[in-house]
N, C-alpha and C positions, 0 to 999 in steps of 0.2 A: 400627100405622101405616096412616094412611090412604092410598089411591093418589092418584097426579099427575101431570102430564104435566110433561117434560123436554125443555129447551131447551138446545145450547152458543153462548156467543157469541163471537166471534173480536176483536170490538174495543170499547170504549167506549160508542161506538154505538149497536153494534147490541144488546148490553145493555140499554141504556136504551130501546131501539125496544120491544124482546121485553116488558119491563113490561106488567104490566096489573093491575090489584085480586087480589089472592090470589096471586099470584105473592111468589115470595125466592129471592132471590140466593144464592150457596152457591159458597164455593172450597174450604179446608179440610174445613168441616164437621162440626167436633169438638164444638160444640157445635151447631147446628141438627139434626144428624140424633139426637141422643141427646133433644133435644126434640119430634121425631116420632113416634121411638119409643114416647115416655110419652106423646104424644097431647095434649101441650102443645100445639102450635102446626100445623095443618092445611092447609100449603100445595095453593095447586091447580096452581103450576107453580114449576117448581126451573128456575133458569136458572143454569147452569152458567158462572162468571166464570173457573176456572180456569186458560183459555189468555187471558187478554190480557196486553199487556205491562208490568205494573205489577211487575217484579222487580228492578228499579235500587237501588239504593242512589247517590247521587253528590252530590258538594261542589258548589253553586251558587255563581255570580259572587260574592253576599253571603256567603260563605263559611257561610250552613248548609247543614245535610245534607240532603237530601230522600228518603225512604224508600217506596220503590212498596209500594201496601197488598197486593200477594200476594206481599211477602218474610215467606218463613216466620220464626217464629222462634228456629229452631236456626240458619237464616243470618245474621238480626239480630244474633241473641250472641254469636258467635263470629265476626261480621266485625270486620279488624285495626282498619280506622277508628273502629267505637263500642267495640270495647272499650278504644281509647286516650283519644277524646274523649269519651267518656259511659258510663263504667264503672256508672254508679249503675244503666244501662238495661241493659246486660249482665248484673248481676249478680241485678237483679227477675226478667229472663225465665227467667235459672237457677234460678230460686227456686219456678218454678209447674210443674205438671204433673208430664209425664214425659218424655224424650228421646224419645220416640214419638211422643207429638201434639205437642212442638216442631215437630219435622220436618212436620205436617200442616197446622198451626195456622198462619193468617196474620196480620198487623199490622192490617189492617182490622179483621178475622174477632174479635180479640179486645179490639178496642176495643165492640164490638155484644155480647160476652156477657152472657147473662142471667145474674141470682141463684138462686143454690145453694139457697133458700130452700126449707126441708122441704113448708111446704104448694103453692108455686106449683107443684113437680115433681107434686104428687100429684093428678092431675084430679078425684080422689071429693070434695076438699073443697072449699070454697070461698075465693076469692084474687083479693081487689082489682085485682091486675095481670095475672092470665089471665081475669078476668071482672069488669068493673069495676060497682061497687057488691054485689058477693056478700060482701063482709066480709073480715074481716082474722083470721082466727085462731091469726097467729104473737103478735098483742099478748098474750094473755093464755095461749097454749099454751106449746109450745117454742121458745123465742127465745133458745137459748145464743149463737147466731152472729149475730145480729143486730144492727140499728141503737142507737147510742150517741148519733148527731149525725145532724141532719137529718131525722130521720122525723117519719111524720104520722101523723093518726088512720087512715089509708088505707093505710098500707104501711111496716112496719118492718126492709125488705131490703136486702142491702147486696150491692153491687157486687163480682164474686168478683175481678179480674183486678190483678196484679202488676205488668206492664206497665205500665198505666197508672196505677199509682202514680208510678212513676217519671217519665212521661210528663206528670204533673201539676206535677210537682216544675221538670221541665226547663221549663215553660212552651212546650210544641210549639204545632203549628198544623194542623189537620186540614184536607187540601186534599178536598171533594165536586165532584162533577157531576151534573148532573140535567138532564130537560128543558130547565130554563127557564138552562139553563148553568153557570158553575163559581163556586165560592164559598171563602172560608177561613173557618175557626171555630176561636177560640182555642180551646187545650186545657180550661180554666177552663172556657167557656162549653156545652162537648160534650155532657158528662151531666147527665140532669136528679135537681133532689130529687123525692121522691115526690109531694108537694102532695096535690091531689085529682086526680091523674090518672097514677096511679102504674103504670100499663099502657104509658106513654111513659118508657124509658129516657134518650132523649138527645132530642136537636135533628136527628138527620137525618131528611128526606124519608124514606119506603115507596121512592119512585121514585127514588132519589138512590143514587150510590153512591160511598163512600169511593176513594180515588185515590191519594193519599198521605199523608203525614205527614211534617213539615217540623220538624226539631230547630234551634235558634238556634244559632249559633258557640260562646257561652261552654257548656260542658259540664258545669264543677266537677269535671276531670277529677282533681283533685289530693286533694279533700278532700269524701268523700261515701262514702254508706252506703246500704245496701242492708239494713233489718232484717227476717225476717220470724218473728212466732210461728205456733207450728199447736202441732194437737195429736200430731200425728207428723212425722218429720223428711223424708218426701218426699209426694210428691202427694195435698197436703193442701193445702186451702182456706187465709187465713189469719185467725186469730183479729184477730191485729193486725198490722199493719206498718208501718214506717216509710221513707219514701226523705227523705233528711239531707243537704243539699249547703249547703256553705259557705264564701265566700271571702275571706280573711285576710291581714293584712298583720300579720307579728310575732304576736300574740299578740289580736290585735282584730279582730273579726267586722265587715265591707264588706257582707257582704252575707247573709242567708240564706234556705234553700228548705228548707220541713216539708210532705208531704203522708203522710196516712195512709190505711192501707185494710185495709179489713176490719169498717169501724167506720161506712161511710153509703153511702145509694143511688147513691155517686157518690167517690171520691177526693176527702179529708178534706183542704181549708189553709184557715189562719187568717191571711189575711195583715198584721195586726196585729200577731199573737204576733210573725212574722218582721221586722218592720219593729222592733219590740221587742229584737228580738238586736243590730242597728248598730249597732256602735259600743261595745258590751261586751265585757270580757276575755272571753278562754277561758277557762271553769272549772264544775265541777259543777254549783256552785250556779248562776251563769248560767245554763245548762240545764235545769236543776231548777225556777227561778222559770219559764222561759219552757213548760215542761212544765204547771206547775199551772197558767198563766193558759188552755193552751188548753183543757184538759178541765175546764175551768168550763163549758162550754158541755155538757158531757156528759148526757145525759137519759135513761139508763139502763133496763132493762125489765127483770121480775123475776129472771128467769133470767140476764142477762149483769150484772148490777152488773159483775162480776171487772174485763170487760174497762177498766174507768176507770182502776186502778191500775196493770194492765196495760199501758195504753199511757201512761199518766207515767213508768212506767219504762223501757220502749221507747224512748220520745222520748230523755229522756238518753243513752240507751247507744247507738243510732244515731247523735247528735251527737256526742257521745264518739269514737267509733270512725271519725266523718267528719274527725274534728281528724286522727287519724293516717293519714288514708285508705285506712282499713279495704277490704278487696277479699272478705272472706268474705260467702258467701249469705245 
């Protein structure tokens, strides 16, 4: 780890005053400092966000939820509001980590994580997104865990986080602030694909800092799912996942929400496939057809073929398990 000089800030503000070129932001830290360590990322000043007041959780006029981006996510999950109105969100944050860095990890914090990708961690080699134009040697190396959907000749990493899976699915709304003042960015538009500049995760500002995050009223509180594959059963990345929200009148799909992850540089919808499901009975094969039109899109690299059939079958059994409103991890 390189050295840095260290700032706290007390409000919004004076955060955003303290900025300067090489400076990051840092509340939890579960990920940023384990990226110092491996000498990933070399800030020259850590400015300290974790006393401002972004701990709220609370119902607005509109009746959505608005989530301050330093609520951890062991309070996230187990607060009584979202686990009644957004189980699907409850049950992703259960799904990642460990009760350790829940308790550390913040909402902001893990909308910004980087990819688990074997070459970006490792500085000796070279990696389009920690050094862009040095090459890409997850294409042709080891890319079990890798992009299925969405990559480029530039970067075949996928976005590690559970959360926003789910957060995808819900169609939130990321509230920032920055110098030039405050902004919203649909959930949708947050993370970017790789293109040719695969070094930019998402759409925020360096100088910009996440504020909140804003859930709609309707939650799919009744009928949704939470799927995740790994290869072990806790704090483990996921091969594939599905967040499955559906809502029904009798036996016919009104409405539905598919995002995956695990599978692209960004939480995986098709919003075709879903427009695709209204108005269709509930039933396997309905699932099943709407399963093979998405992974048509699939583009696979040597090593992950698996994860194609992998997630056709996910997709169904997500859905499936959203019919009964499934509450397992």
């Amino acid at each position: 780890m390189t050295p840095f000089n260290y700032a706290r800030a007390a409000d919004v503000g004076e955060a955003l005053a303290l900025y300067q070129p090489g400076s990051r932001f840092i509340a939890g830290g579960t990920n940023l400092l384990d990226l110092m360590k491996e000498n990933v990322v070399r800030p020259e000043r850590l400015i300290d966000i974790s006393r401002l007041p972004l701990r709220e959780i609370t119902v607005q006029d509109d009746d959505r939820v608005r989530i301050g981006a330093l609520v951890s996510n062991a309070d996230l999950a187990y607060d009584p509001l979202v686990q009644g109105r957004y189980p699907l969100l409850s049950q992703a944050i259960l799904a990642g980590a460990s009760p350790q860095l829940r308790n550390m990890a913040t909402t902001g914090g893990n909308l910004l994580q980087r990819t688990r990708c074997y070459y970006f961690y490792d500085s000796t080699v070279p990696c389009n997104k920690r050094e862009p134009g040095s090459g890409c040697p997850a294409r042709e190396g080891l890319n079990r865990i890798h992009a299925i959907f969405g990559a480029s000749d530039q970067c075949v990493a996928t976005h590690p986080s559970d959360m926003c899976v789910a957060l995808a699915a819900l169609e939130a709304t990321v509230e920032v602030q920055g110098p030039q003042g405050t902004r919203s960015i649909a959930f949708k538009d947050f993370h970017r694909l790789p293109g040719d500049q695969p070094e930019r995760d998402n759409h925020l500002g360096e100088d910009e800092l996440i504020t909140a995050v804003q859930l709609p009223s309707e939650g799919f509180a009744t009928h949704s799912h939470y799927l995740k594959i790994r290869d072990r059963a806790s704090y483990a990345f996921a091969l594939v996942s599905v967040a499955a929200a559906l809502k029904l009148e009798g036996d016919r799909i009104l409405e539905a929400r598919l995002a995956l992850g695990g599978v692209a540089h960004k939480p995986w919808r098709n919003p075709a496939v879903e427009a695709g499901l209204v108005g269709k009975a509930v039933s396997h094969e309905t699932f099943a057809a709407a399963a093979d039109a998405l992974i048509q899109e699939a583009r696979p690299l040597a090593g992950n073929a698996f994860k194609v059939k992998l997630a056709r079958r996910a997709i169904v059994r997500a859905l499936d398990e959203a019919v009964l409103g499934g509450q397992r991890p």
